[in-house]
Backbone as CSV, one residue per row, in Angstrom:
resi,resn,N_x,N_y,N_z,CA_x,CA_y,CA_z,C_x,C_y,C_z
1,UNK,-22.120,-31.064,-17.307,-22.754,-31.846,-18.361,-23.958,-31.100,-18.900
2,UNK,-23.727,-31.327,-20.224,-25.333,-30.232,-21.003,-26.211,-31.411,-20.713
3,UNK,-27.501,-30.379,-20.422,-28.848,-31.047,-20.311,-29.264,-32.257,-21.458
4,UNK,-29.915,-33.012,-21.526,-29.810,-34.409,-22.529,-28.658,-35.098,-23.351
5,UNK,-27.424,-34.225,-22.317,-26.361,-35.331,-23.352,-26.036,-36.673,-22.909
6,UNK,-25.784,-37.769,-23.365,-25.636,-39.046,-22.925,-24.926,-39.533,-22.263
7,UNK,-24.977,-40.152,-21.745,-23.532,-40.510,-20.345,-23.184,-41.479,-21.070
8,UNK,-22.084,-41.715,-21.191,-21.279,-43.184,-21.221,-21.750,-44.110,-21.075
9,UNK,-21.945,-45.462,-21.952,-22.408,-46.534,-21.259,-21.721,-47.171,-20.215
10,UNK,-22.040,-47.890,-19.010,-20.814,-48.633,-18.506,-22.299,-50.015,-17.976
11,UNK,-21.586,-51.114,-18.914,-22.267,-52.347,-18.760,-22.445,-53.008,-17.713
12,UNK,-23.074,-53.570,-16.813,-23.315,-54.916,-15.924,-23.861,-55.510,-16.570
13,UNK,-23.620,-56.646,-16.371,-24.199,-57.650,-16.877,-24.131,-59.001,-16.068
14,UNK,-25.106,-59.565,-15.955,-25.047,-60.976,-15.035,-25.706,-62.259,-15.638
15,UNK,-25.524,-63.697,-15.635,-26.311,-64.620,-16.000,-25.364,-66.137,-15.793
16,UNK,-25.827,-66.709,-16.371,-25.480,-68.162,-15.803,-24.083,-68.254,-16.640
17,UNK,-23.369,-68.001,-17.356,-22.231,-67.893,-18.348,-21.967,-66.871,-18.530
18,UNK,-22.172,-65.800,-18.005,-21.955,-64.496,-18.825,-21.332,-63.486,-17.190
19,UNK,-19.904,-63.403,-17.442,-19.557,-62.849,-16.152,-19.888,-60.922,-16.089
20,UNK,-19.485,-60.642,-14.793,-19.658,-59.372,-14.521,-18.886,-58.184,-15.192
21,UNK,-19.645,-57.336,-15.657,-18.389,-56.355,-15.974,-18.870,-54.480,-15.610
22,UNK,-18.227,-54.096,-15.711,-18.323,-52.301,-14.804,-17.257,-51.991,-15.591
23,UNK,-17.668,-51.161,-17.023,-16.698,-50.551,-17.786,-15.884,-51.713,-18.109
24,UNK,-14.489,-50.979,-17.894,-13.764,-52.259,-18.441,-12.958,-52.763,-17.115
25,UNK,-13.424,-53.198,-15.960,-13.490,-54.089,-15.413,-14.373,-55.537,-15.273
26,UNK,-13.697,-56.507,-15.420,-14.501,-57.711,-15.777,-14.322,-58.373,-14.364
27,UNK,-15.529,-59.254,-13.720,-15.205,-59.801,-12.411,-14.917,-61.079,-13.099
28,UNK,-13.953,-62.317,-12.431,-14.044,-63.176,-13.237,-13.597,-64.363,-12.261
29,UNK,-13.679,-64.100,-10.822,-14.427,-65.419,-9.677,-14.029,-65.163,-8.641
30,UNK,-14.114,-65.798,-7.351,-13.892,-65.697,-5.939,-12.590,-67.015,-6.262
31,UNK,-11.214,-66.427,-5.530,-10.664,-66.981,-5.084,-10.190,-67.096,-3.826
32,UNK,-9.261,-68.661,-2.810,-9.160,-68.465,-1.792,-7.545,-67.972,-1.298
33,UNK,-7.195,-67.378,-0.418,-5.742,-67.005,-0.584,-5.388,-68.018,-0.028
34,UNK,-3.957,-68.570,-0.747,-3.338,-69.247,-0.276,-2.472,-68.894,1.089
35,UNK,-2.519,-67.480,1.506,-1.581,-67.308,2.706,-2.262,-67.125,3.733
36,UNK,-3.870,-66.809,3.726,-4.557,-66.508,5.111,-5.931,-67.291,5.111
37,UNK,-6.253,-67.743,3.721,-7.174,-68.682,3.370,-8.564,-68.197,3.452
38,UNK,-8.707,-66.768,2.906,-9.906,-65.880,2.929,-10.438,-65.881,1.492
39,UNK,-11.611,-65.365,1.563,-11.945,-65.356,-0.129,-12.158,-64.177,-0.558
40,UNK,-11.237,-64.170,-1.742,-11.060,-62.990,-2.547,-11.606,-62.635,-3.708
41,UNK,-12.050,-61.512,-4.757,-12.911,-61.550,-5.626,-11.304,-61.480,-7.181
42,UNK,-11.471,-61.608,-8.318,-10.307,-61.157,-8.857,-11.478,-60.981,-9.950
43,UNK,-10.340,-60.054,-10.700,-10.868,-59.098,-11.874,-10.074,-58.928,-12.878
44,UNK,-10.709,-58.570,-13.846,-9.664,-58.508,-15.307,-10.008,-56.814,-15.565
45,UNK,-8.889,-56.189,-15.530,-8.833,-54.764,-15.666,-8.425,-54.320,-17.103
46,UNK,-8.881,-54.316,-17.965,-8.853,-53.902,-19.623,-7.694,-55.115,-19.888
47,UNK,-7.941,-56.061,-19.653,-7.380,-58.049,-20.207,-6.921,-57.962,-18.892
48,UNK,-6.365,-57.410,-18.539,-5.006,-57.822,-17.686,-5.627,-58.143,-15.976
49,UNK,-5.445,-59.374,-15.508,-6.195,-59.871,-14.429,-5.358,-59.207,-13.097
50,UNK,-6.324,-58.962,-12.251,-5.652,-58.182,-11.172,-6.113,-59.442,-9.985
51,UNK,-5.068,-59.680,-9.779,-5.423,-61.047,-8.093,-4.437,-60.137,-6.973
52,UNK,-5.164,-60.260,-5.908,-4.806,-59.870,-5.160,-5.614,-59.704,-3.298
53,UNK,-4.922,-60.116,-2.485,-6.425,-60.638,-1.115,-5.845,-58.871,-0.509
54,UNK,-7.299,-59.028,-0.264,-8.018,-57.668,-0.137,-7.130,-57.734,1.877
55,UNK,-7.565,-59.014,2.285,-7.691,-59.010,3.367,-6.240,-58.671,3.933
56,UNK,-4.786,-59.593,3.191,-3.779,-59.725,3.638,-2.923,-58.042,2.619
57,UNK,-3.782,-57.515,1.823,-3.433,-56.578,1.321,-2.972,-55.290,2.800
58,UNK,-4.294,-55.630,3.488,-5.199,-54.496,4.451,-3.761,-54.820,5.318
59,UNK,-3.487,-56.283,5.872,-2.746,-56.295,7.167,-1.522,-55.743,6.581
60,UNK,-1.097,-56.214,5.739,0.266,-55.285,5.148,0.187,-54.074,5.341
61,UNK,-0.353,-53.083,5.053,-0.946,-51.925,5.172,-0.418,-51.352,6.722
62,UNK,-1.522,-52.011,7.470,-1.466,-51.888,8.757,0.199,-52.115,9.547
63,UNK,0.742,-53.501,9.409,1.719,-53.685,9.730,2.899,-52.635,9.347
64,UNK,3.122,-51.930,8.080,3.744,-50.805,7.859,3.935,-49.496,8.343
65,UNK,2.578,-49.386,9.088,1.910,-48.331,9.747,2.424,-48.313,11.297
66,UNK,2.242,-49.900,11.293,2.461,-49.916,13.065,4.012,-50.001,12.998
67,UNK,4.840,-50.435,11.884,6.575,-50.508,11.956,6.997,-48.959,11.744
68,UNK,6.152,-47.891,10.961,6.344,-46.378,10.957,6.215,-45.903,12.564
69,UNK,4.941,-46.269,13.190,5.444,-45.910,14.386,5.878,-46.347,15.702
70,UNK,6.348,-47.476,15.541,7.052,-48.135,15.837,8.033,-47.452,15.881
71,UNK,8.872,-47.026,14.516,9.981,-46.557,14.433,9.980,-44.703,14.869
72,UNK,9.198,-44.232,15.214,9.051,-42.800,15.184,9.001,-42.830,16.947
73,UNK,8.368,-43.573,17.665,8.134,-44.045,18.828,9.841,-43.835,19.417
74,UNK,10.989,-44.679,18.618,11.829,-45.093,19.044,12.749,-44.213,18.902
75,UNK,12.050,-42.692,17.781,13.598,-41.879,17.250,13.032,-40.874,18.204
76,UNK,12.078,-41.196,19.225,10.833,-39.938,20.153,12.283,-39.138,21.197
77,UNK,12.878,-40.045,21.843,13.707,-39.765,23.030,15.135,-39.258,22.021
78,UNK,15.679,-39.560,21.238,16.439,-38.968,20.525,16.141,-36.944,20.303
79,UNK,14.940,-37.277,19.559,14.617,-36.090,19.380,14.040,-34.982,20.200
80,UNK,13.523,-35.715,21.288,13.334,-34.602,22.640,14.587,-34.291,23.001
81,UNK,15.652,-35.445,23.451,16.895,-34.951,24.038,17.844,-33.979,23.024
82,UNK,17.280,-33.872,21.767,17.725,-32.641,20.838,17.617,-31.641,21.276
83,UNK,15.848,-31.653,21.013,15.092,-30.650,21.071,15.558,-29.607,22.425
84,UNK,15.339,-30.396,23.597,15.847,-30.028,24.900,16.681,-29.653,25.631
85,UNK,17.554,-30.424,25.497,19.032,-30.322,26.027,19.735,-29.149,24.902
86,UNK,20.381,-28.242,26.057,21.038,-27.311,25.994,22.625,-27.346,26.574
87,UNK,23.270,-28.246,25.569,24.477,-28.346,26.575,25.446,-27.171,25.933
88,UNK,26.554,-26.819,26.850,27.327,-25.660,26.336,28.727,-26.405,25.766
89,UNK,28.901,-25.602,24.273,29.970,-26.389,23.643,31.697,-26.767,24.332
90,UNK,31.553,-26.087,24.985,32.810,-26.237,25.796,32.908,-27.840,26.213
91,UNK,31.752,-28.307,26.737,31.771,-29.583,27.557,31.475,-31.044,26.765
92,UNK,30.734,-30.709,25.208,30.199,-31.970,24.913,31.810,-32.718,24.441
93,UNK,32.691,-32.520,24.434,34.014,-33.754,24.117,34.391,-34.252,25.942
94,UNK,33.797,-33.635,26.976,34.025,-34.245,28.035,33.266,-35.834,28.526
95,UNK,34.449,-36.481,29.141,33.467,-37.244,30.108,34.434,-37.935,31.354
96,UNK,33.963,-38.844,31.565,34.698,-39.356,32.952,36.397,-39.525,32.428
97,UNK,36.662,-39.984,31.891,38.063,-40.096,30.995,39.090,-38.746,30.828
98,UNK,38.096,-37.952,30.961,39.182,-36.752,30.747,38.891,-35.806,32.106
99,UNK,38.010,-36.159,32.791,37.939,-35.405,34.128,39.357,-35.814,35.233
100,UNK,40.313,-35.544,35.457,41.761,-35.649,35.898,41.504,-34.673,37.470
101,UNK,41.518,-35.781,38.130,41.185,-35.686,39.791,42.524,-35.410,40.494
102,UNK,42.817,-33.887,41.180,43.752,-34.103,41.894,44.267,-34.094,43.438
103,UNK,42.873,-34.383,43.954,42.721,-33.803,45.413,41.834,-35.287,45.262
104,UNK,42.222,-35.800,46.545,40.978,-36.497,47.550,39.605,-36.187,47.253
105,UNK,38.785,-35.117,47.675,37.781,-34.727,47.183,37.263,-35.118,46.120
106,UNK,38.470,-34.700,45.055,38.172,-34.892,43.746,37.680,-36.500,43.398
107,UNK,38.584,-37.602,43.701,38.856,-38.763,43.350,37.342,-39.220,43.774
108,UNK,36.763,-38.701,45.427,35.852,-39.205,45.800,34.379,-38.291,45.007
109,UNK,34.577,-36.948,44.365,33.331,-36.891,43.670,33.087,-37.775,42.374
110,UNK,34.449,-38.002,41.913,34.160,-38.531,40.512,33.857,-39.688,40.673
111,UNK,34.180,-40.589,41.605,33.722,-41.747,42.082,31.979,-42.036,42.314
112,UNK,31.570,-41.272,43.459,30.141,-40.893,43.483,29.453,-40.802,42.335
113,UNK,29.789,-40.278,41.316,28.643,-40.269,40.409,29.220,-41.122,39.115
114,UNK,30.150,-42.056,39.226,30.088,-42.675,38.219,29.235,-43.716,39.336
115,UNK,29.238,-44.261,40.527,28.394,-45.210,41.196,27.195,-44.769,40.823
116,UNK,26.653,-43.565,40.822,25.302,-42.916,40.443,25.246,-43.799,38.970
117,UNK,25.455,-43.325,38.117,25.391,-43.958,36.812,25.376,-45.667,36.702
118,UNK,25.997,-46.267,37.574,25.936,-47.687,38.028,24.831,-48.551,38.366
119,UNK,24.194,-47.539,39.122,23.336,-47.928,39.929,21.566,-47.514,38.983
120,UNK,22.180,-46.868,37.817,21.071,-46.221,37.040,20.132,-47.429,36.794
121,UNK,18.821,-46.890,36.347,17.906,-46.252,36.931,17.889,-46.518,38.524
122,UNK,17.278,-44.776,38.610,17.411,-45.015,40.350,17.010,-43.733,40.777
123,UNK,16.164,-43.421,41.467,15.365,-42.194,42.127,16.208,-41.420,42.551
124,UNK,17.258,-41.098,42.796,18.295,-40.376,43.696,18.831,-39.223,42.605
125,UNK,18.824,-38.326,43.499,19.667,-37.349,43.363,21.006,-37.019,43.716
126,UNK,21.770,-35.742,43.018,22.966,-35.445,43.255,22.707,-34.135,43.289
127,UNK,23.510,-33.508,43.935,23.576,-31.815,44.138,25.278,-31.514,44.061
128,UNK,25.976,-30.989,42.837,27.418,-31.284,42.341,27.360,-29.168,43.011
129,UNK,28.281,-29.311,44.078,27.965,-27.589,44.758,29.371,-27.553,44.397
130,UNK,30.066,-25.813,44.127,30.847,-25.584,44.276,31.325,-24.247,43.287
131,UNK,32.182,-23.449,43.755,32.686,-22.613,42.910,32.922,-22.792,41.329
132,UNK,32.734,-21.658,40.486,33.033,-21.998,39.216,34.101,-22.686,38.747
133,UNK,33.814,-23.724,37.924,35.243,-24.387,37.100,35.441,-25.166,37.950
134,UNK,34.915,-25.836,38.831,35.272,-26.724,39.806,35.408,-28.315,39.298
135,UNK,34.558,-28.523,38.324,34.446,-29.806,37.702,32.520,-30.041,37.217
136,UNK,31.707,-29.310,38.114,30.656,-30.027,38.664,29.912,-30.208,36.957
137,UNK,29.911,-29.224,36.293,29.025,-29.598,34.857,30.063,-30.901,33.736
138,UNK,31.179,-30.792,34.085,32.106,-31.900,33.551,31.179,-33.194,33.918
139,UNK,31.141,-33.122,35.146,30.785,-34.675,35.755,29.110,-34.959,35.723
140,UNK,28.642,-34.065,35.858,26.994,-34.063,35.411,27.462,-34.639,34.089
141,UNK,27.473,-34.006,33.117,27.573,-34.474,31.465,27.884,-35.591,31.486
142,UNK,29.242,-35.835,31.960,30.267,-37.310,31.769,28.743,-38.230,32.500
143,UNK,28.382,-37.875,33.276,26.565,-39.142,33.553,26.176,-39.249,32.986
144,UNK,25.492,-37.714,31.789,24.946,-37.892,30.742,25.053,-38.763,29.692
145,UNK,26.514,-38.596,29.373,26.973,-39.426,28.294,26.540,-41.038,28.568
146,UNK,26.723,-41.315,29.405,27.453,-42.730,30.249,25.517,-43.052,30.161
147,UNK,24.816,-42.397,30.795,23.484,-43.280,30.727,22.585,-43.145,29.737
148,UNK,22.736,-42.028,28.766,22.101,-41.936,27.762,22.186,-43.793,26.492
149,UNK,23.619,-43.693,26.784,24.659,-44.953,26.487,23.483,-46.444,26.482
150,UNK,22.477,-46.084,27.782,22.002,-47.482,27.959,20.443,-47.207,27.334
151,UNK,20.204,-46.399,27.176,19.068,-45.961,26.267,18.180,-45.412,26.945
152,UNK,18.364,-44.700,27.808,17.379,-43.651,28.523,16.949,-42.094,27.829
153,UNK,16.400,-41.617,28.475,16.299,-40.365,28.448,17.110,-39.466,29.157
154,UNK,17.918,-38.977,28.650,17.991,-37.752,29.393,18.551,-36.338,29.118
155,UNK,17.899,-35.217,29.828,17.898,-34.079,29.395,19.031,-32.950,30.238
156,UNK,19.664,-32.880,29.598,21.205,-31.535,30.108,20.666,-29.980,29.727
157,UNK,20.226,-29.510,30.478,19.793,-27.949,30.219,20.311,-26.989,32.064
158,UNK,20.755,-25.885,31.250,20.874,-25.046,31.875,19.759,-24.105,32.487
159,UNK,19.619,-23.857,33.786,18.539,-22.966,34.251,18.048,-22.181,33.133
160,UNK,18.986,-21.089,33.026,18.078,-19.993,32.027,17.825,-20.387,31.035
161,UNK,18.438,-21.582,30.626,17.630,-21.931,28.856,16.156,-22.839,29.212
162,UNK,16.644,-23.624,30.103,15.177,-24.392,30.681,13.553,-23.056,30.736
163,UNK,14.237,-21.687,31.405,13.133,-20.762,31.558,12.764,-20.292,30.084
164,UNK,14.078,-20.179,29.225,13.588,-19.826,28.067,12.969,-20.746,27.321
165,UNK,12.934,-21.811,26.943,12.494,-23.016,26.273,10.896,-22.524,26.982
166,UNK,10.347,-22.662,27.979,9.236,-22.668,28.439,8.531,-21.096,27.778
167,UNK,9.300,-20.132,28.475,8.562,-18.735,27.964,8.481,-18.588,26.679
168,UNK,9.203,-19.427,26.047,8.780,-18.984,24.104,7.460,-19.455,24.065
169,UNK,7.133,-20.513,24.745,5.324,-20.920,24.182,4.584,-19.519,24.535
170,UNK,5.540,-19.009,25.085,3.725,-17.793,24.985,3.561,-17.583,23.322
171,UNK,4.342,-17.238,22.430,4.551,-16.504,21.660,4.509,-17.695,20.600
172,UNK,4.121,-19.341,20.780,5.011,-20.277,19.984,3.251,-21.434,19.923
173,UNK,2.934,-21.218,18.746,1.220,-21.949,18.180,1.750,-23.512,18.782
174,UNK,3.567,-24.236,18.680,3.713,-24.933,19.032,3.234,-25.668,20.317
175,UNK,4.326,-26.207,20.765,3.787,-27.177,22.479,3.486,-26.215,23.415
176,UNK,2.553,-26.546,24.575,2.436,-25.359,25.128,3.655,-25.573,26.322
177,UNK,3.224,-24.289,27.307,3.748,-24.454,28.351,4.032,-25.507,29.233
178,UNK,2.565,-26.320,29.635,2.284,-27.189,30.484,3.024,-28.847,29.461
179,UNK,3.549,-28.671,28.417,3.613,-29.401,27.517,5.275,-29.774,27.068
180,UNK,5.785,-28.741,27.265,7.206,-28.559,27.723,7.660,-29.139,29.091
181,UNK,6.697,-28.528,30.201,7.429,-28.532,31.436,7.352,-30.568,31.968
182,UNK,6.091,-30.849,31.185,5.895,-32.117,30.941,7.109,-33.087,30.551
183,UNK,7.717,-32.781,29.575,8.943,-33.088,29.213,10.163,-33.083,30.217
184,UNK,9.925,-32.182,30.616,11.559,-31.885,31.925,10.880,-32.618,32.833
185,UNK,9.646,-32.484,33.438,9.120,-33.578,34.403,9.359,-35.006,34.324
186,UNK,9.264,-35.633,32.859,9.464,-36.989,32.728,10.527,-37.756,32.307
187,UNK,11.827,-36.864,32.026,13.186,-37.691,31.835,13.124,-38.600,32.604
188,UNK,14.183,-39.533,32.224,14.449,-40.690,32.850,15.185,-39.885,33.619
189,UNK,16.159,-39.140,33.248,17.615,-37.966,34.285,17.056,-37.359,33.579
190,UNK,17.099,-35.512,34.673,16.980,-34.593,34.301,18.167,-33.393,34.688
191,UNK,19.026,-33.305,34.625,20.511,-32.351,34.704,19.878,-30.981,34.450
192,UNK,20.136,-30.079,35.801,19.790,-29.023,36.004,21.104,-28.408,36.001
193,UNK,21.888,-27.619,35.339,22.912,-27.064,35.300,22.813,-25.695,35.998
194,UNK,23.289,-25.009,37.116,24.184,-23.892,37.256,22.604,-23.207,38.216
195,UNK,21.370,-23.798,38.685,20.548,-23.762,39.082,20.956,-22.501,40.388
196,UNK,20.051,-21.319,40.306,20.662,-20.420,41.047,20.847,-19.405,40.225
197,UNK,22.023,-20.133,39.531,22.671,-18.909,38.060,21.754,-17.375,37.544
198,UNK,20.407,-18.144,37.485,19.779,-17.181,36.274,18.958,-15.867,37.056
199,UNK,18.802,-14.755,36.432,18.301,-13.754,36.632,16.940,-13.864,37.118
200,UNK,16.774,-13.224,38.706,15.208,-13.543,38.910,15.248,-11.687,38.654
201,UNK,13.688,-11.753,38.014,12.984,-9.975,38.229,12.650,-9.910,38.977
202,UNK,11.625,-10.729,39.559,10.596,-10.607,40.821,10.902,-11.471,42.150
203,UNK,11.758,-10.634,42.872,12.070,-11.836,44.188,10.689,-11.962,44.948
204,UNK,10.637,-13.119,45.762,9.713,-13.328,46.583,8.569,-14.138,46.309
205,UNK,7.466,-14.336,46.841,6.852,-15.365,46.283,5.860,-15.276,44.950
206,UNK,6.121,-13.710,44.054,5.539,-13.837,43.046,5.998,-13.975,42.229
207,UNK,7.638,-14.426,41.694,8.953,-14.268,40.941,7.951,-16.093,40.009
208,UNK,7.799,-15.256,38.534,7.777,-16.533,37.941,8.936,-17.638,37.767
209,UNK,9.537,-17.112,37.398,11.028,-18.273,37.437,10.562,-19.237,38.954
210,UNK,10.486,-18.607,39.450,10.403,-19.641,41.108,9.463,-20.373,41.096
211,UNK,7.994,-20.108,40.310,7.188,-20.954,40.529,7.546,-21.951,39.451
212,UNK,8.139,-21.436,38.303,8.098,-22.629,37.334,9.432,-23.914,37.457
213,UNK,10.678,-23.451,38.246,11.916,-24.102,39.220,11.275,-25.240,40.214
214,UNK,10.185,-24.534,41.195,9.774,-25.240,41.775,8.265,-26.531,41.031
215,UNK,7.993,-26.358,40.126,6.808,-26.846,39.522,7.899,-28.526,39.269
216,UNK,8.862,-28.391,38.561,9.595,-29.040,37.686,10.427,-29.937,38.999
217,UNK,11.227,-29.206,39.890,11.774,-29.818,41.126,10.925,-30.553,41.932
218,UNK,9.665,-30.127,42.253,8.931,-30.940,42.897,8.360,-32.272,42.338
219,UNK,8.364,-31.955,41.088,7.695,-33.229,40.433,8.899,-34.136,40.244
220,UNK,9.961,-34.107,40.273,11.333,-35.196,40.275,11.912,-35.234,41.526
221,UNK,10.825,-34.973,42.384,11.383,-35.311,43.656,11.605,-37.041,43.724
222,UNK,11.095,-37.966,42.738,11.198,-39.672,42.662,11.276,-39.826,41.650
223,UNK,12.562,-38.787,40.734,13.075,-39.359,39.626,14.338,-39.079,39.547
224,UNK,15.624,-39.351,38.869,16.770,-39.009,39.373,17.119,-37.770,38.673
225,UNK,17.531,-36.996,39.268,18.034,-35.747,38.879,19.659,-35.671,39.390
226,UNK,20.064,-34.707,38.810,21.001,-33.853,38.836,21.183,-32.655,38.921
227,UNK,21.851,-31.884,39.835,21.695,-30.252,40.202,23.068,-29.750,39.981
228,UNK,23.720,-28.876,39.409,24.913,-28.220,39.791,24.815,-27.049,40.190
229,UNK,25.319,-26.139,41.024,25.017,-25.026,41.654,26.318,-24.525,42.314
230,UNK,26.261,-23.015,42.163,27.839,-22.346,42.490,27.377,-22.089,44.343
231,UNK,25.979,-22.119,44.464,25.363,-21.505,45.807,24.899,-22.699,47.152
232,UNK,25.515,-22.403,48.232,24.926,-22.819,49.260,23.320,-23.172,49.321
233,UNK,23.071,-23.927,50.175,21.233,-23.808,50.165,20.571,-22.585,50.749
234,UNK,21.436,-22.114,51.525,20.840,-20.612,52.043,20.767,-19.862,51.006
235,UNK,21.754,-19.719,49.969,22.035,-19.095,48.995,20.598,-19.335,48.222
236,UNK,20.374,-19.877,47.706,19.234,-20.942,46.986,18.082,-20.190,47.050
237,UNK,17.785,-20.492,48.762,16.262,-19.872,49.252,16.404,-18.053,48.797
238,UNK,17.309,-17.836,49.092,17.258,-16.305,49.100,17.366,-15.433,47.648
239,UNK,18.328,-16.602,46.784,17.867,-15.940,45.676,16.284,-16.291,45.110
240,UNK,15.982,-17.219,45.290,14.462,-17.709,44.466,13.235,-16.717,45.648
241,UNK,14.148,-16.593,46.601,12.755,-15.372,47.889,11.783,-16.277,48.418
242,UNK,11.329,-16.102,49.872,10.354,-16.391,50.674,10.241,-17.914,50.302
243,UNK,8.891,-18.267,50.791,9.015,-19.838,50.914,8.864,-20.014,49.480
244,UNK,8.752,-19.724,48.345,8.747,-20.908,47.231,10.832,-20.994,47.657
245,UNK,11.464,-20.471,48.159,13.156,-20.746,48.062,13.104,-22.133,48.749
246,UNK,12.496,-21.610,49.923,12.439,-23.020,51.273,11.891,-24.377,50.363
247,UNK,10.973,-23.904,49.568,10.150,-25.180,49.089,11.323,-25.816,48.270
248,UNK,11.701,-24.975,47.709,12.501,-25.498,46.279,14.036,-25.732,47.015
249,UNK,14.254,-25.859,48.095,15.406,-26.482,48.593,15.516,-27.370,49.525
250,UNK,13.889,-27.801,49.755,13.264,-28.857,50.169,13.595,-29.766,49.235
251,UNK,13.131,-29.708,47.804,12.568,-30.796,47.410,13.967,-31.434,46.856
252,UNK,14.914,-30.001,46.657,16.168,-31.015,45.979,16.634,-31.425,47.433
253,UNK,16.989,-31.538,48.487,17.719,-32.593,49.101,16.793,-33.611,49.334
254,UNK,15.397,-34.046,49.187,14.780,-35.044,49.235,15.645,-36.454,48.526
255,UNK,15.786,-37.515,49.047,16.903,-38.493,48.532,17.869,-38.191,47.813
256,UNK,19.098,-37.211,48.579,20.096,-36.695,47.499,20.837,-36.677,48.394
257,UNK,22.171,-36.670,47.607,23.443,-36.847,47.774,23.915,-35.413,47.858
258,UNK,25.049,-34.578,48.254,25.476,-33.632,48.064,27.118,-33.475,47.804
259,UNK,27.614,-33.298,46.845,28.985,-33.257,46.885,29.517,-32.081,46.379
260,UNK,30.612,-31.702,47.475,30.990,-30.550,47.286,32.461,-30.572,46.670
261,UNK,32.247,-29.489,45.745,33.899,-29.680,44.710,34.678,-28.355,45.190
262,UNK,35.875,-28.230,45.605,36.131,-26.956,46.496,37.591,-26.714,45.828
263,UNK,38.268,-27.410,44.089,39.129,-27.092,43.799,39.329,-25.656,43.263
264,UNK,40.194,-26.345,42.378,41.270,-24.991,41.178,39.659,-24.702,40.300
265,UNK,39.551,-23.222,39.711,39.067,-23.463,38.812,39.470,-23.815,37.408
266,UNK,39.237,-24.932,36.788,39.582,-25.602,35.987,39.937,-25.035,34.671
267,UNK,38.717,-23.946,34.424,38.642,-23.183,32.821,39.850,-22.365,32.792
268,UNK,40.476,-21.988,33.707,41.965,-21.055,33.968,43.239,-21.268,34.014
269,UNK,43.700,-22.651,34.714,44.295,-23.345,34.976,45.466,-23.201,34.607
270,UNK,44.763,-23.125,32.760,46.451,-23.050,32.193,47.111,-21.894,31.510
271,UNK,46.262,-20.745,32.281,46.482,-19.080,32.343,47.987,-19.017,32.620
């Protein structure tokens, strides 16, 4: 604005007949709302009268806010179990229905963990052991399916993607480390697939993989998990090295079940 040029008039004006005005807003009385029974001011905005309660304006407002997250709250476990779960395409058209039992064994693992799923929620573990193609990630999943069904959480990841999901935060402005592993800590089920499987560099008790296996196992020692594994527990300790192995094969038989699948391998079958 140049030095002495004039501003705009914009009028107030007040008196016993003579209502308020601010430009071309005119005040023109206090009314009470008929829906919450507060008092409201209304105004005539260049003629045209604007009514409207400030107060029940605000809760609308609010209430929209709290139904946004409300609803974001509710799409939360959807989108972690996206985000998270790493299932391998081979398996997601499986579930209990198409798992075809032909041994004793068989009849009685698939049995076991549909009771697991029955009995859901429930602190217990399963440890599904056995040679490749045996069934054991079929029947983990087919749980998955089956309790996700009732609106839980839960997360299907494979060892080495579980390590990778975590090691990208070095490199990732995103969630951190401790922020991720948070996540695998708090499923409702957490399905550890093929556990054993993945490449350690560093055996022994400085092997990161082992501390971060055991960080995650110990903390669902009283939540229900799921383990599948091609390896014995001796196997276990010795690949993960020294006592973090012992620790971390501690904590999975803590309230767990163990069932061993000792068929055909399945993926071959019809070689």
């Amino acid at each position: 604005m140049k030095e002495n040029e004039p501003i705009n008039k914009i009028k107030i004006s007040t008196g016993d007949n003579e209502p308020l005005t601010f430009g071309n807003i005119q005040f023109i009385e206090n009314r009470n709302c008929k829906e919450c029974g507060n008092e409201y001011p209304v105004y005539s905005r260049n003629g045209i009268e604007v009514d409207f309660c400030i107060n029940c304006d605000n809760n609308r407002v609010q209430k929209d806010m709290q139904k946004r997250y409300e609803e974001t709250e509710r799409q939360r476990p959807n989108r972690l179990m996206k985000e998270f779960s790493f299932v391998p395409d081979e398996i997601k058209s499986q579930s209990f229905k198409t798992f075809k039992p032909e041994t004793t064994e068989e009849h009685e693992a698939l049995q076991q963990v549909i009771d697991f799923v029955k009995s859901f929620p429930n602190d217990h573990t399963l440890v599904l052991a056995g040679s490749v193609g045996t069934g054991k990630t079929h029947l983990a999943y087919s749980a998955a399916r089956e309790i996700i069904k009732k609106g839980y959480v839960v997360i299907f990841v494979t060892v080495p993607e579980l390590l990778e999901s975590i090691r990208s935060t070095f490199n990732n402005s995103g969630l951190s480390e401790t922020e991720v592993k948070r996540i695998y800590k708090g499923a409702d089920l957490l399905i550890l697939d093929d556990i054993g499987a993945e490449y350690i560099k560093d055996y022994g008790n400085g092997s990161w993989a082992a501390e971060i296996i055991f960080d995650i196992v110990n903390a669902r020692t009283t939540k229900a998990t799921i383990y599948t594994t091609n390896l014995a527990g001796k196997d276990i300790e010795d690949h993960y090295g020294g006592i973090q192995g012992k620790r971390i094969v501690s904590r999975m038989k803590k309230n767990s079940t163990a069932i061993k699948l000792t068929g055909k391998d399945r993926r071959t079958s019809e070689w």
